[in-house]
N, C-alpha and C positions, 0 to 999 in steps of 0.2 A: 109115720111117713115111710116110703119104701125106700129101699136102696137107689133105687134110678132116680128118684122125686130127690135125695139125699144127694147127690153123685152131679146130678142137673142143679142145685141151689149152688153147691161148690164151685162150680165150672163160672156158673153168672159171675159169683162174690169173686172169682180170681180174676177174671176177664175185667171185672169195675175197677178193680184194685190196680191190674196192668193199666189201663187207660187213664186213672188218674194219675201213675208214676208217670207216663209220659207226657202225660199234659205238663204234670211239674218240670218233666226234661227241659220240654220245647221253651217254657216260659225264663229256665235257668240260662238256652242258649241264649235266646235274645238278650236277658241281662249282659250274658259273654258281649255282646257282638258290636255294642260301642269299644269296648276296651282292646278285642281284636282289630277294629276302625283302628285306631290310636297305633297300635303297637305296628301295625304293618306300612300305618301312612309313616312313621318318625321311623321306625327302626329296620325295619325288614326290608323295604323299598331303599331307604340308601344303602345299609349293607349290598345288597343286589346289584347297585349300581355301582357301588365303590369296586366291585369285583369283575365288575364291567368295565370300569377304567381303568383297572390295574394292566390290561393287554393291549393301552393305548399308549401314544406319546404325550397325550392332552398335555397343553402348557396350565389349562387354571381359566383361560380367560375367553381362549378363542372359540369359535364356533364349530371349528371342527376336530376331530378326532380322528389319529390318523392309527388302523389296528397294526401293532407290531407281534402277537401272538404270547408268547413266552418269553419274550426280550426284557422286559421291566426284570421280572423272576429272576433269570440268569443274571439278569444285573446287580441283583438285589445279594446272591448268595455268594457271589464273586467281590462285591464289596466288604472294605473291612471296616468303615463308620458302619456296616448293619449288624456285626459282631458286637463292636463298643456298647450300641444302644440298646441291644438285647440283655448283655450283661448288667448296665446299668439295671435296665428294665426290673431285671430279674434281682438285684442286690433290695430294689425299692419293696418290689411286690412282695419276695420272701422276706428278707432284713426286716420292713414294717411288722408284717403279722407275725412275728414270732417276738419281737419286743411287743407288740399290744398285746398279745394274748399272755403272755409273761404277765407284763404288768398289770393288765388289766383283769387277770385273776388273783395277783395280791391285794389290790384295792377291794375286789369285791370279798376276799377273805377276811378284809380288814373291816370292811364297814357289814357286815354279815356279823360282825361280833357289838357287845353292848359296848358302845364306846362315847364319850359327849360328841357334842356338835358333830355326829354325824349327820345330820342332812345337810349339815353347812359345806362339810368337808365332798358329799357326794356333788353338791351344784358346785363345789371350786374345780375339782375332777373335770364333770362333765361341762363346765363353760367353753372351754375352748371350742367344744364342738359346732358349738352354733355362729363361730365367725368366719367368716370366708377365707378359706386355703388361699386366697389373695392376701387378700390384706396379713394371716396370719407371716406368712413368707413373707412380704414387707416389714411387720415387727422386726421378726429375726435378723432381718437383714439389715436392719439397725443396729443389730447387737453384735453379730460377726464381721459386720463391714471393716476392711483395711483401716480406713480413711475414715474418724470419730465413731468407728464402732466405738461398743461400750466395752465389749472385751478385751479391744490394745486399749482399752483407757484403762481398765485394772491394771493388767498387764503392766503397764510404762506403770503406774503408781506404784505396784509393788519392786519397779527396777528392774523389768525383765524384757526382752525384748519382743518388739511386735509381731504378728503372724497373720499371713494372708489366707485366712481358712478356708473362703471362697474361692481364693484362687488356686487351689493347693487340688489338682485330679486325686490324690490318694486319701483325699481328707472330705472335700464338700460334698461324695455322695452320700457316705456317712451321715455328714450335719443333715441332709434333705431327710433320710431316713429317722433321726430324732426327730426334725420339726413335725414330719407326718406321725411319729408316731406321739409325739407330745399334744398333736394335735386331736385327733383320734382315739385314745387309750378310753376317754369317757365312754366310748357306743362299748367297746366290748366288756368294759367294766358294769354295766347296766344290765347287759344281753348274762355274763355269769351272774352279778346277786338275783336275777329275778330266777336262774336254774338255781342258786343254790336255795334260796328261800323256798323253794319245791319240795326242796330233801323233807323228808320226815324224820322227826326228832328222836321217831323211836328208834331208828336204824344205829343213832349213834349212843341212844341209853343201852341196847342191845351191845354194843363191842365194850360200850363201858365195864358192862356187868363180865365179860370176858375178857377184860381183861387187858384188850387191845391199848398201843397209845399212840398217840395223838399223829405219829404219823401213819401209823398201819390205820386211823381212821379214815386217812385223807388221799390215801393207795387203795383203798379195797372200799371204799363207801364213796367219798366224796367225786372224785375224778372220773369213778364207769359212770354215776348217777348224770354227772354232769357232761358227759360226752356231746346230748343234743345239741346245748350252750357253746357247748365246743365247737362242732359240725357248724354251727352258725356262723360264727365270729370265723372259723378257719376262711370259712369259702369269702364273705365277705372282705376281708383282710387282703387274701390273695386277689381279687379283683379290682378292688381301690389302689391297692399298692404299684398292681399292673401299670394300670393308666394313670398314673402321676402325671399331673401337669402342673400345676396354678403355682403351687410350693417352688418349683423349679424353676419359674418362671422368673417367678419375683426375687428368688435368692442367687440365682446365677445367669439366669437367661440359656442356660443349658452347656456353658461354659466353664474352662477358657476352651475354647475350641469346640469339641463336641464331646470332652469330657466327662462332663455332667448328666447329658441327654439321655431322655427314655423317649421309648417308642411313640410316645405323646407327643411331645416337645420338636422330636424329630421329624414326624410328619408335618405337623405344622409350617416348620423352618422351610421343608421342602415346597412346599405349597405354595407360601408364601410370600418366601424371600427369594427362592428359586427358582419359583412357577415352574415346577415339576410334578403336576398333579397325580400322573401317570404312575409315577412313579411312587408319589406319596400314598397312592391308595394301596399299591404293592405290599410297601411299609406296612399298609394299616391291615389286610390281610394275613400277616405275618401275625401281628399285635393281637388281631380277633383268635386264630388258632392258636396260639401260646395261649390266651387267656384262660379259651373254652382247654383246653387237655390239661391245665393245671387246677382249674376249680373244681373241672370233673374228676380226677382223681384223686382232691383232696377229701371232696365230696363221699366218693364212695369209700375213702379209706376207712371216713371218721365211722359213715353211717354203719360199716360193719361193728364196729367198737360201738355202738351205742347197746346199751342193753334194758331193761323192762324194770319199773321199781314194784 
């Protein structure tokens, strides 16, 4: 066969191969194009609009909307309830994932080892996850209640006097941040055994044999290896933390005052109880960029830190 007869078969076989990758493109979009349907009819359409309201007076209810331009804004940074529930915000979202990632990497160190009844121990872990941040908040809130919690009932038994933990501003964002993280520690505790069950066992017969102990195994093997597990759980943690509500719902109502309140909780109330929608979408534009500039730099911090096994 000649060179051109050779040069010309090439050209066909590349040309088939290009039109069959994009047959496969075009068939991938269309798979995309229900779930793009979904995501723009729920999420990207009211963000839009929420962004849309935020430059009105909208009450919640009425018909019409009256545009005020940058007035909700100015009102929003001029406010000091918008300081309190950022802070809040911010105690929930960070405070949370840094106790679940804690704990939810001892657990998964722990049950990663031969130990009994660990499967038993991994579903007592992760059960919580599967009850509703409602009702969970309601449990606790049987347990810290002033008035026949269970904890002034130890308390007074053992003779010591009772404590309003709920009501207490310096104390119950705290308690939200336990129950959220008591409630939750199961998903990141799962998300690390399944990175660490990844590791290869030669890596750490390798430090054995040099020498290494048991924490230089767990600084220089276990922790880069596990970074992706990491990058997971961080971003996630910080997003759920963010947007606290149900917990706070049920255990303070976002009280006494507005104490307690995340930027969840706060718009709502606004909404609501206020019928200051206008204003609540304000709030919830605050809430969306905080969330996205903290996941995002969680994000890229970890993914720099991850490294190749």
């Amino acid at each position: 066969m000649s060179e051109l007869a050779k040069e010309t078969h090439r050209s066909v076989a590349d040309k088939e191969v290009r039109s069959v990758k994009n047959k496969r493109t075009k068939s991938l979009w269309w798979m995309y194009l229900p779930a793009l349907i979904v995501v723009s009819i729920f999420i990207i359409y009211p963000f839009l609009n929420g962004i849309r309201v935020s430059f009105t007076d909208w009450n919640g209810f009425s018909q019409t909307k009256n545009w005020v331009g940058f007035q909700q804004y100015s009102r929003m940074f001029s406010d000091p309830d918008t300081w309190l529930v950022v802070k809040n915000t911010l105690i929930y979202g960070i405070g949370s994932t840094i106790f679940q990632n804690i704990l939810g990497l001892l657990y998964a160190l722990l049950l990663n080892q031969s130990i009994k009844m660990k499967a038993l121990t991994r579903t007592i872990i992760y059960l919580p996850v599967i009850i509703s941040p409602l009702v969970m908040g309601y449990i606790w809130y049987f347990f810290f209640s002033f008035q026949g919690g269970a904890l002034n009932d130890l308390l007074v038994f053992f003779g010591m006097d009772k404590i309003n933990a709920l009501g207490n501003p310096d104390l119950n964002t705290w308690l939200i941040v336990f129950v959220n993280t008591y409630q939750f520690v199961g998903i990141a505790m799962i998300i690390y055994l399944a990175g660490l069950q990844g590791i290869s066992k030669d890596f750490y017969e390798a430090a054995d044999i040099d020498g290494a102990s048991a924490f230089q195994q767990f600084k220089n093997i276990t922790l880069p290896l596990l970074m992706p597990a990491i990058t997971i759980n961080m971003v996630l943690n910080i997003i759920g933390g963010l947007k606290l509500f149900d917990v706070i719902i049920a255990l303070t109502g976002g009280g006494p005052g507005n104490a307690s309140q995340s930027m969840s909780t706060f718009m709502y109330d606004l909404y609501f109880s206020r019928q200051d929608a206008g204003y609540a979408a304000t709030q919830g534009v605050l809430m969306a960029f905080i969330i996205l500039i903290l996941s995002l730099l969680a994000l890229v911090y970890f993914k720099r830190k991850e490294v190749d096994a």
